[in-house]
mmJSON file of the N, C-alpha and C atoms, coordinates in Angstrom:
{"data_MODEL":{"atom_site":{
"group_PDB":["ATOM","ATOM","ATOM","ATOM","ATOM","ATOM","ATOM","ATOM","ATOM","ATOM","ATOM","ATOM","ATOM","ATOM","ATOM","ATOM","ATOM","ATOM","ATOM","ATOM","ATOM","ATOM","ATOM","ATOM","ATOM","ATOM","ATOM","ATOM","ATOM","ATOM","ATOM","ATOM","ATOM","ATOM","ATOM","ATOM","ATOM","ATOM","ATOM","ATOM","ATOM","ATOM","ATOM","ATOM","ATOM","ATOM","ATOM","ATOM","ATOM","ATOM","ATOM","ATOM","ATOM","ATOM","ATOM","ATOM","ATOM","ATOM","ATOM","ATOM","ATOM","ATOM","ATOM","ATOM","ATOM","ATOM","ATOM","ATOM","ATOM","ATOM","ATOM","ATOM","ATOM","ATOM","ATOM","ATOM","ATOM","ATOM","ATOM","ATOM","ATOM","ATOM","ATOM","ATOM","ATOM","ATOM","ATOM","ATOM","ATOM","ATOM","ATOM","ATOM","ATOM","ATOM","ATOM","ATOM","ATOM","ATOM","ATOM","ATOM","ATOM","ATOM","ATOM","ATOM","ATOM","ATOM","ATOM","ATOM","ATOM","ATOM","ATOM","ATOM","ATOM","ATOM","ATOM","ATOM","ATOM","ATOM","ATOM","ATOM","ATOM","ATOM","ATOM","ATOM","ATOM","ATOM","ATOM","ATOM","ATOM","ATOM","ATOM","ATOM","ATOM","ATOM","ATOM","ATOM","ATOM","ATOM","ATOM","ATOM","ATOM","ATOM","ATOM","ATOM","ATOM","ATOM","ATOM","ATOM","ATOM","ATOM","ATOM","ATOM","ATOM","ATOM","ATOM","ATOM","ATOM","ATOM","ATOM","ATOM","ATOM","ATOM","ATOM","ATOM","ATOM","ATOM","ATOM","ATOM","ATOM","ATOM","ATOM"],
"id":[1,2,3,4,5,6,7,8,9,10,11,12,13,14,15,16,17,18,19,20,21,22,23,24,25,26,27,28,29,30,31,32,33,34,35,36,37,38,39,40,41,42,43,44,45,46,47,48,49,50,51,52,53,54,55,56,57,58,59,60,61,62,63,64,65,66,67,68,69,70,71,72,73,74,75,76,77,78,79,80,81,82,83,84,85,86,87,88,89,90,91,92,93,94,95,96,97,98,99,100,101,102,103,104,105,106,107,108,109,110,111,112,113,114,115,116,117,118,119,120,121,122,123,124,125,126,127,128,129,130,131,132,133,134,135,136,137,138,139,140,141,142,143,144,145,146,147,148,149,150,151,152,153,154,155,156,157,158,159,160,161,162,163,164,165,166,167,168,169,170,171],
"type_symbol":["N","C","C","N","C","C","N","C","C","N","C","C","N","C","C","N","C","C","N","C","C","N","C","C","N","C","C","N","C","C","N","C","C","N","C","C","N","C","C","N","C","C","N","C","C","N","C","C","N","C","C","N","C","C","N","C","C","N","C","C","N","C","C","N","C","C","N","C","C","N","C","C","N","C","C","N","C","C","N","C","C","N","C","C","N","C","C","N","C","C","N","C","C","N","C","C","N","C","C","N","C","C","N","C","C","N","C","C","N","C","C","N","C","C","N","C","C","N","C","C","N","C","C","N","C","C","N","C","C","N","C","C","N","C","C","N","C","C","N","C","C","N","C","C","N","C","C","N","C","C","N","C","C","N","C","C","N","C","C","N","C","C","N","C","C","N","C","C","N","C","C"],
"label_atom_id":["N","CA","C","N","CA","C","N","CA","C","N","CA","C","N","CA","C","N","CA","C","N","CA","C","N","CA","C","N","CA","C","N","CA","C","N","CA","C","N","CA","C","N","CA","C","N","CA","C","N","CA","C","N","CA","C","N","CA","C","N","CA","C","N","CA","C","N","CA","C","N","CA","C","N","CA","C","N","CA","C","N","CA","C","N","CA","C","N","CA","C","N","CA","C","N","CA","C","N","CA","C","N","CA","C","N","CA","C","N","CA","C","N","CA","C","N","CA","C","N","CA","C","N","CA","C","N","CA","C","N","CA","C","N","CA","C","N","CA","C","N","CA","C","N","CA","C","N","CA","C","N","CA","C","N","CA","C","N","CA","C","N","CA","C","N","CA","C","N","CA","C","N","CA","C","N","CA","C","N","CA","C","N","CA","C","N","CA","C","N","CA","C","N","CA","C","N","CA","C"],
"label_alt_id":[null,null,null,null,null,null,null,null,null,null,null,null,null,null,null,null,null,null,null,null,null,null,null,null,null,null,null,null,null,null,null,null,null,null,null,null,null,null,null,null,null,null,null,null,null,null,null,null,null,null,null,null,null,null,null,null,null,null,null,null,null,null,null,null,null,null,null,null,null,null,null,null,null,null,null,null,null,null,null,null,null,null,null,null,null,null,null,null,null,null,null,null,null,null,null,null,null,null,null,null,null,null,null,null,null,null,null,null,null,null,null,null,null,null,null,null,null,null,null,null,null,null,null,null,null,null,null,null,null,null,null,null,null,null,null,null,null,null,null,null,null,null,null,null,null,null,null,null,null,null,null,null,null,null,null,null,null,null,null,null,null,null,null,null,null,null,null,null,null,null,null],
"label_comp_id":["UNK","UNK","UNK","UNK","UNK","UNK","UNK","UNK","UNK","UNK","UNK","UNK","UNK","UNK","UNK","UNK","UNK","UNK","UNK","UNK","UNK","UNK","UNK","UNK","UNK","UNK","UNK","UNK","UNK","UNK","UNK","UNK","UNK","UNK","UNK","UNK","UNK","UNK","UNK","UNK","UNK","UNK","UNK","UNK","UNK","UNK","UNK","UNK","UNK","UNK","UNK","UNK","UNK","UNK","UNK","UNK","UNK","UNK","UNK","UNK","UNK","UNK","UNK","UNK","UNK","UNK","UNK","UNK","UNK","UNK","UNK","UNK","UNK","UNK","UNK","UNK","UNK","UNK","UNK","UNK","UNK","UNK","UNK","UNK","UNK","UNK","UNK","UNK","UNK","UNK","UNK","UNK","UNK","UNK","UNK","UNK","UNK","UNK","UNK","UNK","UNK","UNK","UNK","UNK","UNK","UNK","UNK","UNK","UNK","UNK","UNK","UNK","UNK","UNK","UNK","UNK","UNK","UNK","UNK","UNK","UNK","UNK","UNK","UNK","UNK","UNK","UNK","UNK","UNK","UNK","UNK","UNK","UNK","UNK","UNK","UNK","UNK","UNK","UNK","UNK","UNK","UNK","UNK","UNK","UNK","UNK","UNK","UNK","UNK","UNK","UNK","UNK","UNK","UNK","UNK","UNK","UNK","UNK","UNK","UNK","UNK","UNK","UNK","UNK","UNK","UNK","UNK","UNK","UNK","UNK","UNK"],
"label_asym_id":["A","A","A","A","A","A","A","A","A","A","A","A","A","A","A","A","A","A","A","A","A","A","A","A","A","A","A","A","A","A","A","A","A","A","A","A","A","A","A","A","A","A","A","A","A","A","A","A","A","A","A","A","A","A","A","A","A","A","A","A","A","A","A","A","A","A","A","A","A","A","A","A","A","A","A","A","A","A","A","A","A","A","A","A","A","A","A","A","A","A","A","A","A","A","A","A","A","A","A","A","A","A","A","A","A","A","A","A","A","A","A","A","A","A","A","A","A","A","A","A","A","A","A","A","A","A","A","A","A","A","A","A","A","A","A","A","A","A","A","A","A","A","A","A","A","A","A","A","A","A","A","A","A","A","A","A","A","A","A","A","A","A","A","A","A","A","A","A","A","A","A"],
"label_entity_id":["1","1","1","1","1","1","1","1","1","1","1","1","1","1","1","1","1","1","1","1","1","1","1","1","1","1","1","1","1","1","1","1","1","1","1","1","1","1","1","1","1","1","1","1","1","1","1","1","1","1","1","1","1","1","1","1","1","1","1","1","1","1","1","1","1","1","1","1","1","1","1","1","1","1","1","1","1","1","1","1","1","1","1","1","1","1","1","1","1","1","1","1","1","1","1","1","1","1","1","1","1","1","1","1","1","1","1","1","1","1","1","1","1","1","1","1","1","1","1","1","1","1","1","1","1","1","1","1","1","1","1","1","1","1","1","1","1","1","1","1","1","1","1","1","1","1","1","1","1","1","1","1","1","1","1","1","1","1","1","1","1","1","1","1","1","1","1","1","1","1","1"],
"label_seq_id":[1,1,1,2,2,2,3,3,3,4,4,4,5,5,5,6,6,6,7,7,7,8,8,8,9,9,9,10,10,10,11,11,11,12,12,12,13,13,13,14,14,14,15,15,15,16,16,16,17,17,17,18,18,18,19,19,19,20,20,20,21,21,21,22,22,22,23,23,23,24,24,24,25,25,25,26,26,26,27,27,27,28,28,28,29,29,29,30,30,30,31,31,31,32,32,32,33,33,33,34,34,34,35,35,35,36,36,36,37,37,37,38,38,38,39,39,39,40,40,40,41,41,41,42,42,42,43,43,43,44,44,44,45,45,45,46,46,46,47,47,47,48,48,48,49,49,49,50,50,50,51,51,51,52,52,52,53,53,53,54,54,54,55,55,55,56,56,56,57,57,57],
"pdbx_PDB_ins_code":[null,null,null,null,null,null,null,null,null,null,null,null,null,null,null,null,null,null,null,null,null,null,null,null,null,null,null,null,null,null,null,null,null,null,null,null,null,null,null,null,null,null,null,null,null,null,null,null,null,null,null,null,null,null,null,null,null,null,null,null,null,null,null,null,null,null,null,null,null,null,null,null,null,null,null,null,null,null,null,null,null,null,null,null,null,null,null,null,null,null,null,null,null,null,null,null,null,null,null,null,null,null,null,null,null,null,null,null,null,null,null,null,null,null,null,null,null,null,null,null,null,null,null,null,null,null,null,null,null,null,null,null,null,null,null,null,null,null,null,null,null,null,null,null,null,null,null,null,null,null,null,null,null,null,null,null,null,null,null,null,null,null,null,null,null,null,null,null,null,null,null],
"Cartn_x":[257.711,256.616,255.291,255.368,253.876,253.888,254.442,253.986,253.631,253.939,253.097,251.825,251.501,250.176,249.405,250.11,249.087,248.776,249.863,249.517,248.493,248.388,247.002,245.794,245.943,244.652,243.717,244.788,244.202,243.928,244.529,243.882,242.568,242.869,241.62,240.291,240.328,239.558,238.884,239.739,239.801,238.551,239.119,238.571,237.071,236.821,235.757,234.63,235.526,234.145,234.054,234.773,234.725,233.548,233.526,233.23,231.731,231.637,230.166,229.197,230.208,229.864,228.984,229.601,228.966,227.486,227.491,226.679,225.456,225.575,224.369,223.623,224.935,224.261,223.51,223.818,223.278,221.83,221.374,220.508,219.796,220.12,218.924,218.366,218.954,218.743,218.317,217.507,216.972,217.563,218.951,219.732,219.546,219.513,219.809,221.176,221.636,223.053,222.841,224.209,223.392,224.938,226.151,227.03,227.751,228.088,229.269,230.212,231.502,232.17,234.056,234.538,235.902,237.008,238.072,238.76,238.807,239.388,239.437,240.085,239.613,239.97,238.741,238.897,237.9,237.485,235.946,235.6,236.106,236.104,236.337,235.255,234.434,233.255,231.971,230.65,229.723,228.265,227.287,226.656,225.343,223.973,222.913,221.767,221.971,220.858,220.421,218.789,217.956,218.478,218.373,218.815,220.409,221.003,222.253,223.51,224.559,225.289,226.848,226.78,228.098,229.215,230.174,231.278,233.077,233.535,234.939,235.667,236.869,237.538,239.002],
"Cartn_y":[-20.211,-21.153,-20.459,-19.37,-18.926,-17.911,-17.63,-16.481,-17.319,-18.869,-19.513,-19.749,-20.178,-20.587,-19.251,-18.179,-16.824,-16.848,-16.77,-16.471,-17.28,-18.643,-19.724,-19.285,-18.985,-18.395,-17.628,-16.535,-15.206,-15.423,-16.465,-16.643,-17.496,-18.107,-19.217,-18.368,-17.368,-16.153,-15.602,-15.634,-14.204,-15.324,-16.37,-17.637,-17.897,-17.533,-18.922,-17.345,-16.124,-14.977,-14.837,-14.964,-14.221,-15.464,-17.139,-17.757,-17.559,-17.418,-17.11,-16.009,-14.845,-14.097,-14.154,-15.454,-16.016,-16.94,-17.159,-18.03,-17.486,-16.474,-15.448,-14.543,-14.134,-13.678,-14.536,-15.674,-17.005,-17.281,-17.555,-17.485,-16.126,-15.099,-13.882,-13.554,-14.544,-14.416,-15.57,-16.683,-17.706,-18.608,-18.96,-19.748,-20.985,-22.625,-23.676,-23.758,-24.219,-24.078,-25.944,-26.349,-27.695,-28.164,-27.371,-27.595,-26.502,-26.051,-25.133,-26.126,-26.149,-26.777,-25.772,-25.955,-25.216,-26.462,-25.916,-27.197,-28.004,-29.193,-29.629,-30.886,-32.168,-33.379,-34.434,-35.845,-36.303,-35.044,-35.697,-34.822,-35.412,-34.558,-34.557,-34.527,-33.288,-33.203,-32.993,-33.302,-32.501,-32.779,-31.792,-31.284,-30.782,-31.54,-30.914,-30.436,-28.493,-27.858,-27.622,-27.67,-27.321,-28.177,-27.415,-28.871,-28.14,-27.477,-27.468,-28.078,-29.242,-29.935,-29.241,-28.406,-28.056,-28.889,-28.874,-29.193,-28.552,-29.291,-29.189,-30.165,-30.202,-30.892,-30.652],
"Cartn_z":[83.122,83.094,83.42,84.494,84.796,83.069,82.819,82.247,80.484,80.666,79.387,79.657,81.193,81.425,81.483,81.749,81.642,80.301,79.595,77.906,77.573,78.005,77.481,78.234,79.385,80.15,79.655,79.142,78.433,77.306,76.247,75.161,75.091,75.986,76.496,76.489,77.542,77.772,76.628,76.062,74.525,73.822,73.69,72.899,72.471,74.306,74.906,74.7,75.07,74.667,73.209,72.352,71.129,70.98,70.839,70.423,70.699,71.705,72.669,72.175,71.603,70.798,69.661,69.336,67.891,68.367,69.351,70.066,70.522,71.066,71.572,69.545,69.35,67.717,67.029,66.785,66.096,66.876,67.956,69.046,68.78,68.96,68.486,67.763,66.265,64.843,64.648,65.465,65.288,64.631,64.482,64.21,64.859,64.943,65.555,66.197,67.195,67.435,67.522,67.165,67.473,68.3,68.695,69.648,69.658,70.867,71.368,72.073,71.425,72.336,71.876,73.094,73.127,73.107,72.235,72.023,70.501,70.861,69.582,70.141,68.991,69.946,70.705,71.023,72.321,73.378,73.314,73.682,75.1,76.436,77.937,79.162,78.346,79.125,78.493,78.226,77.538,78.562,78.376,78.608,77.444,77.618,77.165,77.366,77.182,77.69,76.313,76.844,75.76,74.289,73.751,71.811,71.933,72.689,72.409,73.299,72.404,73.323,73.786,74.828,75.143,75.713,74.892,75.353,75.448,75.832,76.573,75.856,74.792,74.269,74.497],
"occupancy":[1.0,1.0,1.0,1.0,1.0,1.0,1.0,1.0,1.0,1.0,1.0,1.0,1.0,1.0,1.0,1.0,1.0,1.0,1.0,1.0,1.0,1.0,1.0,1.0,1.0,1.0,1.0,1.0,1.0,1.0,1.0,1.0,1.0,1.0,1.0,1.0,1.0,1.0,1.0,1.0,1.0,1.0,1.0,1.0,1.0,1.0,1.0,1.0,1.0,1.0,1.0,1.0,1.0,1.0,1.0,1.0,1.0,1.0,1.0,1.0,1.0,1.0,1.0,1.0,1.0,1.0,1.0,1.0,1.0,1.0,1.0,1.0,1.0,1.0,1.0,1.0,1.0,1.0,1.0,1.0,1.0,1.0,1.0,1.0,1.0,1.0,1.0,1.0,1.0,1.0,1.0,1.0,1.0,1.0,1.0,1.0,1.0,1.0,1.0,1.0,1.0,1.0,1.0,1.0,1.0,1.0,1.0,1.0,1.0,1.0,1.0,1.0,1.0,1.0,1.0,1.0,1.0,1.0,1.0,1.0,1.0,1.0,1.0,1.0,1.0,1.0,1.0,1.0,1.0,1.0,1.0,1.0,1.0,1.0,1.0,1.0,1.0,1.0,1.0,1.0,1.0,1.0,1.0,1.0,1.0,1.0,1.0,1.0,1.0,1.0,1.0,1.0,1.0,1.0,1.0,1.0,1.0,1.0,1.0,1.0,1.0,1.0,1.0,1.0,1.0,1.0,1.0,1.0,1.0,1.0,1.0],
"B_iso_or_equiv":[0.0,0.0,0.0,0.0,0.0,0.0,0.0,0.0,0.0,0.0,0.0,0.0,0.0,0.0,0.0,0.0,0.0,0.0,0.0,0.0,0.0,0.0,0.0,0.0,0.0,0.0,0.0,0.0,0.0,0.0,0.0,0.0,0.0,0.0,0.0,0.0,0.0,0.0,0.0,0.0,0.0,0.0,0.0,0.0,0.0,0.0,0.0,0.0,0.0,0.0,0.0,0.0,0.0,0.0,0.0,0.0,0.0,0.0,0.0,0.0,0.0,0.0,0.0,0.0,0.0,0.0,0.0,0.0,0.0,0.0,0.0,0.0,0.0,0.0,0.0,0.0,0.0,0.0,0.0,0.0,0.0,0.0,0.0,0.0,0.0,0.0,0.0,0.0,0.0,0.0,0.0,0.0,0.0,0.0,0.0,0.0,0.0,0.0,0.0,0.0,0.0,0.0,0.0,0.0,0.0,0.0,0.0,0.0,0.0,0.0,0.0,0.0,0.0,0.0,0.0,0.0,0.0,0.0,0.0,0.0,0.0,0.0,0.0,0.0,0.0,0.0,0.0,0.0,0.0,0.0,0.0,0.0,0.0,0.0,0.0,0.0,0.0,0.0,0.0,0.0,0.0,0.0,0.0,0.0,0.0,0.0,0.0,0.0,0.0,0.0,0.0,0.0,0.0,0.0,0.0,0.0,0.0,0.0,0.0,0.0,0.0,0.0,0.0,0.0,0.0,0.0,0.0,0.0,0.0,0.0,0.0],
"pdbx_formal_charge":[null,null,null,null,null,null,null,null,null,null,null,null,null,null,null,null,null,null,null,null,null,null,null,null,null,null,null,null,null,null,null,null,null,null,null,null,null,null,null,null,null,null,null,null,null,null,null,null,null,null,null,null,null,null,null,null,null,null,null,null,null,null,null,null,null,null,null,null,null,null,null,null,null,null,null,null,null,null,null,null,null,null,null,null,null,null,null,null,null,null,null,null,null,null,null,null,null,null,null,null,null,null,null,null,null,null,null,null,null,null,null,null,null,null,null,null,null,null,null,null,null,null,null,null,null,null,null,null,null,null,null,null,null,null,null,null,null,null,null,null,null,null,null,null,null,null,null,null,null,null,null,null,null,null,null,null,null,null,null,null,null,null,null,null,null,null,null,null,null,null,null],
"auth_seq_id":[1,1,1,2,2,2,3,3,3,4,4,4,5,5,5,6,6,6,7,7,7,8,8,8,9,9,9,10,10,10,11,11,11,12,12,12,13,13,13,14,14,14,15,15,15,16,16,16,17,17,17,18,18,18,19,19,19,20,20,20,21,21,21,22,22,22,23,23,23,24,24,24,25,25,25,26,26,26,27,27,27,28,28,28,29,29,29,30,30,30,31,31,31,32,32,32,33,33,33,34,34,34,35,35,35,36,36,36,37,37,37,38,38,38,39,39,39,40,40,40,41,41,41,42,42,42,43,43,43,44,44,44,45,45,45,46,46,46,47,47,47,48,48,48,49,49,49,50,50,50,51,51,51,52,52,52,53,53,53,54,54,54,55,55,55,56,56,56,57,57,57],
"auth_comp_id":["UNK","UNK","UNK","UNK","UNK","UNK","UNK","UNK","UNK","UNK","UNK","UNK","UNK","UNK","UNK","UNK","UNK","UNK","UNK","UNK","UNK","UNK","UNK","UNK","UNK","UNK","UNK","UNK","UNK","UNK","UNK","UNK","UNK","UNK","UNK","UNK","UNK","UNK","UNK","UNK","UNK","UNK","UNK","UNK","UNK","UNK","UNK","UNK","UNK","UNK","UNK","UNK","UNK","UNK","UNK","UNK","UNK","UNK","UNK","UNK","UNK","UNK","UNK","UNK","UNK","UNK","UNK","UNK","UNK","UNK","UNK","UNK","UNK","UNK","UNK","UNK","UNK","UNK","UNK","UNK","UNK","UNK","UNK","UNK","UNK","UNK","UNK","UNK","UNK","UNK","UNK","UNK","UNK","UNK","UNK","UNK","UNK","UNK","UNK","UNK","UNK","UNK","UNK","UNK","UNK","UNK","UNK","UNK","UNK","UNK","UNK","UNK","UNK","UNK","UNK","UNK","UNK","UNK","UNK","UNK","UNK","UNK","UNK","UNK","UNK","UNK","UNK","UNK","UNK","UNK","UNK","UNK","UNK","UNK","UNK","UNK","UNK","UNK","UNK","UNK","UNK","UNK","UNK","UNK","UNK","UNK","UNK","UNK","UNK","UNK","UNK","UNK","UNK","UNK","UNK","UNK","UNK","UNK","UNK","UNK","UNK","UNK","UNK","UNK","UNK","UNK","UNK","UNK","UNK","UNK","UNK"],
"auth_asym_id":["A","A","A","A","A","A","A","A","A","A","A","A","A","A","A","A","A","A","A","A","A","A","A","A","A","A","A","A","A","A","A","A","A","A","A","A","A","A","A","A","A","A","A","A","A","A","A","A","A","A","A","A","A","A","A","A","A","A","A","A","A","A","A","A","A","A","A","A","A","A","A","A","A","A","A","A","A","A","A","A","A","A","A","A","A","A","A","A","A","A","A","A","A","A","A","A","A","A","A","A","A","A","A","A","A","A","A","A","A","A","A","A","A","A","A","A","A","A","A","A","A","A","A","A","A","A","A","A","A","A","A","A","A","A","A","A","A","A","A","A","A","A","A","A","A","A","A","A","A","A","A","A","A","A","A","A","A","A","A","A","A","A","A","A","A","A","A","A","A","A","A"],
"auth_atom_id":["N","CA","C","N","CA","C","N","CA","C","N","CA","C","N","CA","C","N","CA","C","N","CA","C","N","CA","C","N","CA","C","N","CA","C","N","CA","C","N","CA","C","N","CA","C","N","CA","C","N","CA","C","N","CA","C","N","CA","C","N","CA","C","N","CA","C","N","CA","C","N","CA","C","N","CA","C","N","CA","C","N","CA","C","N","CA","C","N","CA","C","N","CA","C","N","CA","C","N","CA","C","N","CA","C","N","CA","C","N","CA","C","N","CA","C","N","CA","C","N","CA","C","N","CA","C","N","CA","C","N","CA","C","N","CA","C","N","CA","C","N","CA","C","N","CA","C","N","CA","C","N","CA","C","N","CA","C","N","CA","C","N","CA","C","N","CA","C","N","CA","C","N","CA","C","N","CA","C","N","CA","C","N","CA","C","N","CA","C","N","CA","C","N","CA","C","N","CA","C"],
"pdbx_PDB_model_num":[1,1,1,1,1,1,1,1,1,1,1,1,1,1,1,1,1,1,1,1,1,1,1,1,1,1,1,1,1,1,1,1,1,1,1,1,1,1,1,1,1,1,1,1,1,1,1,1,1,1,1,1,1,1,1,1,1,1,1,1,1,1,1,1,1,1,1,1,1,1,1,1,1,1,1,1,1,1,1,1,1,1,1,1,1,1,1,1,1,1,1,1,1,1,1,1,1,1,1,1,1,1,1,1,1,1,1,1,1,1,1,1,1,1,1,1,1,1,1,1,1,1,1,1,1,1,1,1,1,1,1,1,1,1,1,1,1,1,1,1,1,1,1,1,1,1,1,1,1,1,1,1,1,1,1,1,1,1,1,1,1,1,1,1,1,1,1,1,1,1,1]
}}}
């Protein structure tokens, strides 16, 4: 059992930077972001800074 919730942790991890990745590139190249959110589904939690709405699904 621990070693499924590690496996999701770490992909979680892997996820939430690669995605962010795309997030900061898009942002330096004057792109609009108009949501970052991780997940998929109702949303759970969200959050809006600046014109972009982050969330948690």
């Amino acid at each position: 059992m621990i070693s499924i919730l590690s496996f999701i942790v770490v992909i979680g991890i892997c996820v939430i930077s690669h995605e962010f990745g795309h997030y900061i590139t898009a942002k330096a190249c004057g792109v609009q972001v108009h949501e970052f959110s991780f997940g998929m589904g109702p949303v759970l939690w969200k959050h809006k800074i600046e014109r972009t709405l982050w969330s948690v699904r």
